[in-house]
Each structure stands twice: as C-alpha cells, then as structure tokens.
C-alpha positions as CSV (number, residue, x, y, z in Angstrom):
1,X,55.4,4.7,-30.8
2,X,56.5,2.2,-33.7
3,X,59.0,-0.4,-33.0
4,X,61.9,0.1,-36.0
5,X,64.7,-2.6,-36.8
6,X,67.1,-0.7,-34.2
7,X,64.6,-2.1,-31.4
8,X,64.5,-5.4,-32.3
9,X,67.9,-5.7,-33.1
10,X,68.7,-4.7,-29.5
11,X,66.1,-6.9,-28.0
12,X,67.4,-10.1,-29.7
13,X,70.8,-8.9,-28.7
14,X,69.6,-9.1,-25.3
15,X,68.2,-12.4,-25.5
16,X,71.0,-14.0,-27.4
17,X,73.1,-12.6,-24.3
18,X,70.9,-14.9,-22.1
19,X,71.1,-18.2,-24.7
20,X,74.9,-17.5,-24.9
21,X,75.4,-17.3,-20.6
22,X,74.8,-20.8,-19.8
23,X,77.8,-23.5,-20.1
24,X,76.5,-24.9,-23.4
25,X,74.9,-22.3,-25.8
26,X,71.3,-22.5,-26.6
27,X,68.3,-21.0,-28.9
28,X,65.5,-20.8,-26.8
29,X,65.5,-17.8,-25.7
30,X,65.8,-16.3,-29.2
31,X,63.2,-18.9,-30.6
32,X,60.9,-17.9,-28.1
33,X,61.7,-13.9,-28.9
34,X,61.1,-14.9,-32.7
35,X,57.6,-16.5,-32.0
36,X,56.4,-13.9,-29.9
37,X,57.8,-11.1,-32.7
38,X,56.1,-13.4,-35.3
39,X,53.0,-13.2,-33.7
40,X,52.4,-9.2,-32.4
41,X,53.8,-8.6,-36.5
42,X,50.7,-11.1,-37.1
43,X,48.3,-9.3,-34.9
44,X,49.3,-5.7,-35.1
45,X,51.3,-4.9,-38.0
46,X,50.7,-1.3,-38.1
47,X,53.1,-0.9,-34.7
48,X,56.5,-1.8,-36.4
49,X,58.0,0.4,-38.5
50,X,59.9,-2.2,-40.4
51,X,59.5,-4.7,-43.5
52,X,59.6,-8.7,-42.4
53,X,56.9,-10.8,-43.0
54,X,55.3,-13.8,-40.5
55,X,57.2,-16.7,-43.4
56,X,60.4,-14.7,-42.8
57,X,60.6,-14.8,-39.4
58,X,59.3,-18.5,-39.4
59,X,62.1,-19.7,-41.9
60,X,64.7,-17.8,-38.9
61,X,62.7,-19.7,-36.6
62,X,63.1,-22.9,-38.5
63,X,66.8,-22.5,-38.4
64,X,67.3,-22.2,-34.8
65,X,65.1,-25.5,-34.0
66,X,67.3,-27.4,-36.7
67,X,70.5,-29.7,-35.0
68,X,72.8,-27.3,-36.0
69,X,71.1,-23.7,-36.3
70,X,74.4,-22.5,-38.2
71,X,74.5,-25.1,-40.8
72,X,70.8,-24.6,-41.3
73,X,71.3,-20.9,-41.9
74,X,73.9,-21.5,-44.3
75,X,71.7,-24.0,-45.9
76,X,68.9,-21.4,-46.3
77,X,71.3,-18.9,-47.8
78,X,73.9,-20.6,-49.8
79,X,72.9,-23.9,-50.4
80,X,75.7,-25.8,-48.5
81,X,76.7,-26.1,-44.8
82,X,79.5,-23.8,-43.0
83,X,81.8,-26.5,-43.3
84,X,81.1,-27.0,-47.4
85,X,80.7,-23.0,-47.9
86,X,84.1,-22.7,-46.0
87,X,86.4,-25.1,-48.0
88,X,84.6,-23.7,-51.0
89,X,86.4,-19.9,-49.8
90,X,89.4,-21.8,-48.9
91,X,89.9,-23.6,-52.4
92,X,89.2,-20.3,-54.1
93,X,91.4,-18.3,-51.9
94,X,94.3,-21.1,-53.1
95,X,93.2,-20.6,-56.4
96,X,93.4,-17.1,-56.9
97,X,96.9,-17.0,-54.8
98,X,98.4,-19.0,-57.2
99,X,97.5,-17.2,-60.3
C-alpha cells in the first residue's frame, strides 16, 4: 500500500496535537515527523503516492527550527513576516473601503 497526501496529512495532524498539548507550544514533534518523512521519501520513493521532494520538505523543516516558525513561513512565501504581511491587508482593506 502507497502512502497518499490524506495519510500524511493525518499523521502530522496527529503530531502537531502532541506539540500543541504542552503549556507552551512546540515543533519538535513535527520537525522530527518531517525528518523521518524526508528520509523514507529519500530511501523509498516508490511507496508514497504523492509529489514533494527531499528540498521541499527541508525548507518546511527549516521553518519550524527558525525563532519564530510563523514568521519564517511567511518569509518563505511572501517575502515579509505575519506582522508586515498583515498591516499590508489591513492598509489595503482601508484603501479599498474608502474608494
């Protein structure tokens, strides 16, 4: 049986559960998921039925490790942190309500 997306999605679900039940939230338990994932993909690609490759899943990896895994991710994606990317929405939320 091939592991699909479905799979992993509920397995990191799972894990980001056990990160998210301690008093102050942590990543290790979805770094460590990613590094093992990263590494059976490595080993035996042919048994997941799904397209990410080893850099992908090391860039996620990368994010999570980083001070602040959120502003890292927004980083990655749009160039800015949450805080920048959000004051960008809310100035052109203000914008377009005024014309």
């Amino acid at each position: 049986m091939k592991i699909n997306k479905q799979m992993i999605f509920e397995q990191f679900k799972d894990v980001t559960k056990k990160d998210q039940s301690k008093k102050k939230e942590t990543f290790t338990n979805r770094i460590e998921f990613l590094k093992t994932l990263k590494s059976d993909i490595q080993k035996n690609p042919k048994n997941f039925d799904f397209n990410v490759t080893p850099d992908q899943l090391q860039n996620t990896i990368n994010c999570y490790l980083a001070p602040n895994p959120r502003d890292a991710f927004y980083k990655s994606v749009f160039g800015m942190t949450y805080a920048e990317k959000k004051e960008v929405r809310k100035s052109k939320e203000t914008t377009q309500s005024i014309h």
